[in-house]
DRENDO-1510 file (C-alpha; in Angstrom, 1 decimal, always signed):
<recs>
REC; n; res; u; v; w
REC; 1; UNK; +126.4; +130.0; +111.5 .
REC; 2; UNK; +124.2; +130.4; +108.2 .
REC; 3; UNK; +121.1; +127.7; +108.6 .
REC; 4; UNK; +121.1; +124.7; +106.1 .
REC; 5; UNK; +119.0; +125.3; +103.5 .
REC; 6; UNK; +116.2; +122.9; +102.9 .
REC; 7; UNK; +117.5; +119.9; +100.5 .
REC; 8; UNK; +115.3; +119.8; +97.0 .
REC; 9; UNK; +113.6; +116.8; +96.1 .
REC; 10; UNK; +115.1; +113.7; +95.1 .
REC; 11; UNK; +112.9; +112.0; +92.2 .
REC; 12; UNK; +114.2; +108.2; +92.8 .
REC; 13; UNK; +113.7; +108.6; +97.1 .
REC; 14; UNK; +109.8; +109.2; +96.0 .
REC; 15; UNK; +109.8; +112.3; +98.1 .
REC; 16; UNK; +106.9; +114.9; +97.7 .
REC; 17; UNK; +107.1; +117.4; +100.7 .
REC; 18; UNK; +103.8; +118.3; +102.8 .
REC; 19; UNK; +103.5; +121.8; +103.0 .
REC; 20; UNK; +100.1; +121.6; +103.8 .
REC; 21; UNK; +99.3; +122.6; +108.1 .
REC; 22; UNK; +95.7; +121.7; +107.7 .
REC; 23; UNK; +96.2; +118.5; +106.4 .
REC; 24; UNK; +99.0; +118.2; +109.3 .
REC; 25; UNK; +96.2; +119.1; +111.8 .
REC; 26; UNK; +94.1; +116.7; +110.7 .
REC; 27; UNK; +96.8; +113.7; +110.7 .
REC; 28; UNK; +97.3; +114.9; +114.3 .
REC; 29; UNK; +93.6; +114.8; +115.3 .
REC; 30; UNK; +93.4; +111.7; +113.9 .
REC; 31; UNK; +95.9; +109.8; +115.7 .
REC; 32; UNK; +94.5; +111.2; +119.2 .
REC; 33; UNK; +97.8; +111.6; +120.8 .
REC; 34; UNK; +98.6; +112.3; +124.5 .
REC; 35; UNK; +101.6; +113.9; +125.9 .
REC; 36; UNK; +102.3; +110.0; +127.4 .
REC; 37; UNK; +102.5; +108.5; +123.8 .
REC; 38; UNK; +106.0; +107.1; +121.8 .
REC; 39; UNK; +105.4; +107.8; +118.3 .
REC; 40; UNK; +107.2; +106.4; +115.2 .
REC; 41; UNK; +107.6; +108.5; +112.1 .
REC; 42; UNK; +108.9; +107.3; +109.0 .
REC; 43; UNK; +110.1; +109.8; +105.9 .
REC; 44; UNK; +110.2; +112.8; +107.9 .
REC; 45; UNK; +111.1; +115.3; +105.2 .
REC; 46; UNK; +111.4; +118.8; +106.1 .
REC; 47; UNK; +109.7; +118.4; +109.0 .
REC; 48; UNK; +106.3; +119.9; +109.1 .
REC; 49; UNK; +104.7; +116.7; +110.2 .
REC; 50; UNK; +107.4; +115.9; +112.7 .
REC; 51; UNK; +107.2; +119.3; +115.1 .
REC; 52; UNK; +103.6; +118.3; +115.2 .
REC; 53; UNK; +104.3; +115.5; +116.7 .
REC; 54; UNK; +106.7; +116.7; +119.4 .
REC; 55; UNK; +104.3; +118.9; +120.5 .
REC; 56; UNK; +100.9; +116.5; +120.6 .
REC; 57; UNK; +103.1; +113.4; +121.7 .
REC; 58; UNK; +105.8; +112.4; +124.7 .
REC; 59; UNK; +108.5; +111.0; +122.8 .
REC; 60; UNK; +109.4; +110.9; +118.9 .
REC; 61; UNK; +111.1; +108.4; +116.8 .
REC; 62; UNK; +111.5; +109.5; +113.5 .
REC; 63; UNK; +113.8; +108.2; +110.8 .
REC; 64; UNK; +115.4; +109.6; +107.7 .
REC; 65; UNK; +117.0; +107.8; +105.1 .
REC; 66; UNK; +118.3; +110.9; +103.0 .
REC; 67; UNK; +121.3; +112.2; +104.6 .
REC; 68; UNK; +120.9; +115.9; +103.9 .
REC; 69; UNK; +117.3; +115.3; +105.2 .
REC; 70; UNK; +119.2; +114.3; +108.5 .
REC; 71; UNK; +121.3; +116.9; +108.5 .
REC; 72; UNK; +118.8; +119.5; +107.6 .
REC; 73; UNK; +116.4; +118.0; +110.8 .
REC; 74; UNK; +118.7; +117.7; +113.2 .
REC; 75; UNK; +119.8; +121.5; +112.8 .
REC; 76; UNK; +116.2; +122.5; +112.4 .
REC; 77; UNK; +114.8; +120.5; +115.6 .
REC; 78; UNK; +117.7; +121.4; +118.3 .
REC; 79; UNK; +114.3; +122.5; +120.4 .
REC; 80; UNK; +112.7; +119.7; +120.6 .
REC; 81; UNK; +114.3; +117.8; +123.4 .
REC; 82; UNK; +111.8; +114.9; +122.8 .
REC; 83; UNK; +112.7; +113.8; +119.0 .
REC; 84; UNK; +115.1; +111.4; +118.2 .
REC; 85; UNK; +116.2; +111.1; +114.4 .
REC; 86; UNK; +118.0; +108.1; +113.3 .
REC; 87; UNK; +119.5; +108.1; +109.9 .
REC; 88; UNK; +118.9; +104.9; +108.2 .
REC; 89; UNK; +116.9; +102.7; +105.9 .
REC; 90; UNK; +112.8; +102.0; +107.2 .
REC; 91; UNK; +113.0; +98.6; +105.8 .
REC; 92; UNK; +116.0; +98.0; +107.8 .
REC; 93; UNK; +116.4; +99.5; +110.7 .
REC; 94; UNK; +115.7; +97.7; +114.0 .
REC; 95; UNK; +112.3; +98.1; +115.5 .
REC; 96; UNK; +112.3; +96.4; +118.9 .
REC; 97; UNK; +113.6; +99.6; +121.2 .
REC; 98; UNK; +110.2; +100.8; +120.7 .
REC; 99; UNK; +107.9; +100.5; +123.0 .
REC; 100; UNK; +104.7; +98.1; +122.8 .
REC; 101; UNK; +101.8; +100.4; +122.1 .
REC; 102; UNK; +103.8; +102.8; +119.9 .
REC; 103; UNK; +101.8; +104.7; +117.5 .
REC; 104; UNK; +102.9; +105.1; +113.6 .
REC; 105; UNK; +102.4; +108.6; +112.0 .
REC; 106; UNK; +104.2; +108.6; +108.4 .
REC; 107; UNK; +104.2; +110.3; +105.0 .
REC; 108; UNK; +105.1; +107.1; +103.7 .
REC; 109; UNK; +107.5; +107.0; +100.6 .
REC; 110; UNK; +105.1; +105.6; +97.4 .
REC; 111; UNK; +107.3; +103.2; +96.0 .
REC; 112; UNK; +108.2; +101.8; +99.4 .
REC; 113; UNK; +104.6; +101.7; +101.0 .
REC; 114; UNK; +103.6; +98.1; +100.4 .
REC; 115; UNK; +106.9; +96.5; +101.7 .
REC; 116; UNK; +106.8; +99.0; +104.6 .
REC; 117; UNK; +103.4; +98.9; +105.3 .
REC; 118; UNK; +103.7; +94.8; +105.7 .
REC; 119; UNK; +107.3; +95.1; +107.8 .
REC; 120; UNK; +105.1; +97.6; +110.6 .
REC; 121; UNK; +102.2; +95.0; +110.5 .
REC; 122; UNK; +104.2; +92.3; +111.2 .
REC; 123; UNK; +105.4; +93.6; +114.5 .
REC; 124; UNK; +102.3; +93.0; +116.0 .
REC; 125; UNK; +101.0; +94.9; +119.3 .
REC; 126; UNK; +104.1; +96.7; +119.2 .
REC; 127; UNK; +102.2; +99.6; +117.2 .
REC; 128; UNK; +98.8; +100.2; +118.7 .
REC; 129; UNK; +97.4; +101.9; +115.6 .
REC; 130; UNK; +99.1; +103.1; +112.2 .
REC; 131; UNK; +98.2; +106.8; +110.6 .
REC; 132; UNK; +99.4; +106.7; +107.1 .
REC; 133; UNK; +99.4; +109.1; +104.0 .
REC; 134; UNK; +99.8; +106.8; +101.1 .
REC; 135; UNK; +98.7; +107.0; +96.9 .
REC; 136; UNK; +94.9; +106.9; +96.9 .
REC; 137; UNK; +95.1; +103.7; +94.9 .
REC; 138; UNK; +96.6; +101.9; +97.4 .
REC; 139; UNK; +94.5; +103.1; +100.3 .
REC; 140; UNK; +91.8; +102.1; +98.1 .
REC; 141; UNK; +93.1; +98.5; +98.1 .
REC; 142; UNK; +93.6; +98.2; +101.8 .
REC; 143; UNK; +90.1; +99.0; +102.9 .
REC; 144; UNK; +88.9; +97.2; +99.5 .
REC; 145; UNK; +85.7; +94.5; +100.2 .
REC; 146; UNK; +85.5; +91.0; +98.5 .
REC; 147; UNK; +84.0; +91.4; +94.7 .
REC; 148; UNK; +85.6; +94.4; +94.0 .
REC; 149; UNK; +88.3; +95.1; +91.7 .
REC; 150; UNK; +90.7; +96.1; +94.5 .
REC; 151; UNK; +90.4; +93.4; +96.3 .
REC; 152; UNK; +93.6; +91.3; +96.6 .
REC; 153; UNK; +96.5; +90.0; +98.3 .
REC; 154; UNK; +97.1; +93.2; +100.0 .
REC; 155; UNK; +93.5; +94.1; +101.1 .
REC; 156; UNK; +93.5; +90.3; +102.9 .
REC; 157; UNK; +96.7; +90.6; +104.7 .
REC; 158; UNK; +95.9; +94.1; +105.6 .
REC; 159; UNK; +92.7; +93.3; +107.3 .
REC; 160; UNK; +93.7; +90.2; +108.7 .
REC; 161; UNK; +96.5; +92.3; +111.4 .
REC; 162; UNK; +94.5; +95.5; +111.5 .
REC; 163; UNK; +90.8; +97.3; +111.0 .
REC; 164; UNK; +91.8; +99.6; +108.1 .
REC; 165; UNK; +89.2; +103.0; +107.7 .
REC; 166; UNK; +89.9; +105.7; +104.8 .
REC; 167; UNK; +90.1; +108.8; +106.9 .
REC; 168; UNK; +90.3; +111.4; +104.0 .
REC; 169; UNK; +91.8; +112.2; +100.8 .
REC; 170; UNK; +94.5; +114.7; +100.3 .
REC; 171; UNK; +94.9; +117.2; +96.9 .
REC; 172; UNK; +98.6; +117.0; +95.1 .
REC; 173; UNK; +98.6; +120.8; +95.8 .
REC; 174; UNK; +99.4; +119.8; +99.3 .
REC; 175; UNK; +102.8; +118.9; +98.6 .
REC; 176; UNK; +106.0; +120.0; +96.8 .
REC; 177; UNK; +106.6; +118.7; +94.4 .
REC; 178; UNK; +103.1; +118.3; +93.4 .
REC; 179; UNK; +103.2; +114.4; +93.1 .
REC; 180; UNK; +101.7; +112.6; +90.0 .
REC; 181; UNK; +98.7; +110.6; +91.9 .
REC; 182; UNK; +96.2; +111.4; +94.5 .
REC; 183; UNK; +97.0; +110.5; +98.4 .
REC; 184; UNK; +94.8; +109.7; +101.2 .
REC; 185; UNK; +95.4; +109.1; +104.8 .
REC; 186; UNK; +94.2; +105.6; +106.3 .
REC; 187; UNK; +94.0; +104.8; +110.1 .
REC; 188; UNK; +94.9; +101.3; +110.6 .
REC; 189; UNK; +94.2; +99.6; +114.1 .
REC; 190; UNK; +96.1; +96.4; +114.8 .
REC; 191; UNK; +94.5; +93.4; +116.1 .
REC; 192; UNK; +96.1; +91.4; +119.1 .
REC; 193; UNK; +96.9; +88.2; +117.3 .
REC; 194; UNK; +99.1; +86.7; +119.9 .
REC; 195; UNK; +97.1; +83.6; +120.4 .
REC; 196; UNK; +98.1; +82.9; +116.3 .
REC; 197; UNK; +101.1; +80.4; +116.3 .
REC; 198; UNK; +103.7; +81.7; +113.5 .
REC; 199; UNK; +103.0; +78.3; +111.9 .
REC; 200; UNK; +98.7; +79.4; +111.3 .
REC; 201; UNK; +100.2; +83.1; +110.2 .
REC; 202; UNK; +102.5; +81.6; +107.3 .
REC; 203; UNK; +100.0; +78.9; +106.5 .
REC; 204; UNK; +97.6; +81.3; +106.0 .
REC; 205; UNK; +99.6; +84.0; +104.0 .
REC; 206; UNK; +101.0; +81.1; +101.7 .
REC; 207; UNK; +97.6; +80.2; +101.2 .
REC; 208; UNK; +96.6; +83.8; +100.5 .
REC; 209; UNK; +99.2; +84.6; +98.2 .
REC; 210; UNK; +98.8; +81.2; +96.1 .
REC; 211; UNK; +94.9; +82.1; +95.7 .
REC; 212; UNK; +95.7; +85.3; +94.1 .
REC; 213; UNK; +98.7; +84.2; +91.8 .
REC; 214; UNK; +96.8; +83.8; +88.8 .
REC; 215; UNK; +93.3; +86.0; +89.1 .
REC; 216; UNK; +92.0; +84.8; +86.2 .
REC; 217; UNK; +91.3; +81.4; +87.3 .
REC; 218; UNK; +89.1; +79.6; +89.8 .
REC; 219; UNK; +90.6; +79.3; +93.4 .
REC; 220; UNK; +90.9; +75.5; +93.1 .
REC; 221; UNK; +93.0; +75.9; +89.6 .
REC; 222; UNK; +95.0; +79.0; +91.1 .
REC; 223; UNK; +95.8; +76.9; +94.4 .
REC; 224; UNK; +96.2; +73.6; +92.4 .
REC; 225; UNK; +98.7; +75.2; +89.9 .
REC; 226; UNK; +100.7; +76.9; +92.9 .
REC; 227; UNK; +101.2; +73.1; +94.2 .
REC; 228; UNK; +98.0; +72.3; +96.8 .
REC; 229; UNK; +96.5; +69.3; +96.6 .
REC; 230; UNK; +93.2; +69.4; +94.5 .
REC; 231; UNK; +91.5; +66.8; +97.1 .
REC; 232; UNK; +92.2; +68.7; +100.0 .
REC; 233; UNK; +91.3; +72.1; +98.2 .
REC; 234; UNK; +87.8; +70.4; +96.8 .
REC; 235; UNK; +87.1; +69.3; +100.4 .
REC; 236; UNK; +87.7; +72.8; +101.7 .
REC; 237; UNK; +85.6; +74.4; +99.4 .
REC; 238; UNK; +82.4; +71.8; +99.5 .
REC; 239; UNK; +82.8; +72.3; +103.9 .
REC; 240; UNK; +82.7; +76.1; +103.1 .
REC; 241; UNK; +79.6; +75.2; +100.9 .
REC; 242; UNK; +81.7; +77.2; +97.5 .
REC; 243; UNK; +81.3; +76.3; +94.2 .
REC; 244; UNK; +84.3; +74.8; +92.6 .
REC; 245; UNK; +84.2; +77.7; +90.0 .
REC; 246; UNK; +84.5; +80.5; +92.7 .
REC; 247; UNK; +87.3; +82.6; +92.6 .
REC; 248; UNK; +89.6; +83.9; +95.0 .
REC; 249; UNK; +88.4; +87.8; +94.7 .
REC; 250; UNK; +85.3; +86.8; +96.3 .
REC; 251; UNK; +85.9; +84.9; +99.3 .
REC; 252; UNK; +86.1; +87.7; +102.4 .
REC; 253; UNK; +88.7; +87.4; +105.3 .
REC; 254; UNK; +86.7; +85.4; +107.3 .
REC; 255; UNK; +86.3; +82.4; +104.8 .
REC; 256; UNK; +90.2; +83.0; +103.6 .
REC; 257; UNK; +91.2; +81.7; +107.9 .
REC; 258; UNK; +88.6; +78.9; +107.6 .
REC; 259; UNK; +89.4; +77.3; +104.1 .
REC; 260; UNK; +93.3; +77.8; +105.5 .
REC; 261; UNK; +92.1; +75.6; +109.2 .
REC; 262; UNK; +90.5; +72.8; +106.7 .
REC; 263; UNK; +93.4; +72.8; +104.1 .
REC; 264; UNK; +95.7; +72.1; +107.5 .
REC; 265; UNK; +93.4; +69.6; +109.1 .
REC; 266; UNK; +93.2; +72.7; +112.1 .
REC; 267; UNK; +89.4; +72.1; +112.0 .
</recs>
């Protein structure tokens, strides 16, 4: 039987192929895998990245939304008796067979990274850490520190479920095709929030979001015109000892959970 070719490219998928081994050695180095780990893989392309993992790892996950991507994989990895591919959306499929500790090694798809990236976080102690190639700008926004530019929405959420390091950065020649922006690789580990009640986590992303929804304004006039009330947001600030002029960009983590406890009388 003549092998499958290898599918090209599909523009509107956001795929850009690694082609790259050393930058796959140093993804698998970084995740420090053992022979007794589940690993999750998300966008496994060709492949390159995913044979990696069935030999550092004990068991492999990986799924593929492109179905000549599937096809193309599951010809290419008869051998390797510890992959299992599911063809299916990332954003969709069901999460909960894996195992609690599961590590995340994935190529992520540009346009998709933020609503992925959020969906993975939100599952808790399920993944024990997350190793992530992702545009540069983005990583640059997770590991972002109050005052800076890049600081938002994402960097606060991010931090809040997981302590985020930028590993390394990764040259377009790396893949095919050569994609438009620069990547880097971030190594995310999750933090055990499991004595948060939902309620505090929503509270406090609601909060989050509302503080950020118009950047140009102070916090209390961002909040205020995303429906708080202004009393309980000018008592929150004066116990936080803020100025009422502050703005949301500069208020780290930390003082993000405690202004949320006062606004919900948690304090």
């Amino acid at each position: 039987m003549t092998p499958i070719s290898p599918p090209p490219a599909i523009k509107r998928l956001g795929q850009n192929f690694l082609i790259d081994p050393n930058i796959v050695r140093k993804i698998i180095t970084l995740a420090e895998l053992t022979t007794t780990d589940a690993v999750l893989e998300i966008g496994p392309g060709r492949g390159i990245l995913t044979e990696a993992l069935c030999h550092a790892a004990g068991h492999v996950t990986a799924i593929e939304v492109d179905p000549r991507l599937h096809a193309f994989l599951t010809e290419r990895a008869v051998h390797l008796h510890n992959l299992r591919l599911i063809l299916g959306d990332a954003l969709t499929t069901p999460l909960e067979h894996l195992p609690i500790g599961t590590i995340v090694v994935a190529n992520l798809p540009y346009y998709l990274s933020t609503p992925l990236l959020f969906r993975l976080l939100a599952q808790g102690t399920r993944f024990a850490r997350l190793i992530l190639m992702l545009q540069n700008e983005v990583a640059n926004r997770l590991v972002a520190k109050p005052g800076s530019s890049d600081y938002g929405v994402l960097s606060v959420m991010a931090q809040y479920a997981a302590h985020i390091s930028k590993a390394f950065k990764v040259s377009g020649q790396c893949f095919r095709p050569r994609p438009e922006v620069d990547s880097a690789v971030v190594l995310l580990r999750t933090h055990d929030l499991r004595g948060r009640r939902p309620q505090e986590d929503e509270q406090f992303a609601a909060l989050v979001r509302a503080a950020f929804a118009h950047r140009r304004k102070t916090l209390s006039n961002s909040l205020r015109d995303e429906g708080y009330d202004a009393r309980k947001v000018e008592m929150a600030l004066t116990a936080l000892h803020l100025p009422p002029t502050v703005r949301a960009e500069t208020l780290s983590l930390e003082q993000f959970l405690t202004f949320t406890h006062h606004m919900n009388g948690l304090t």
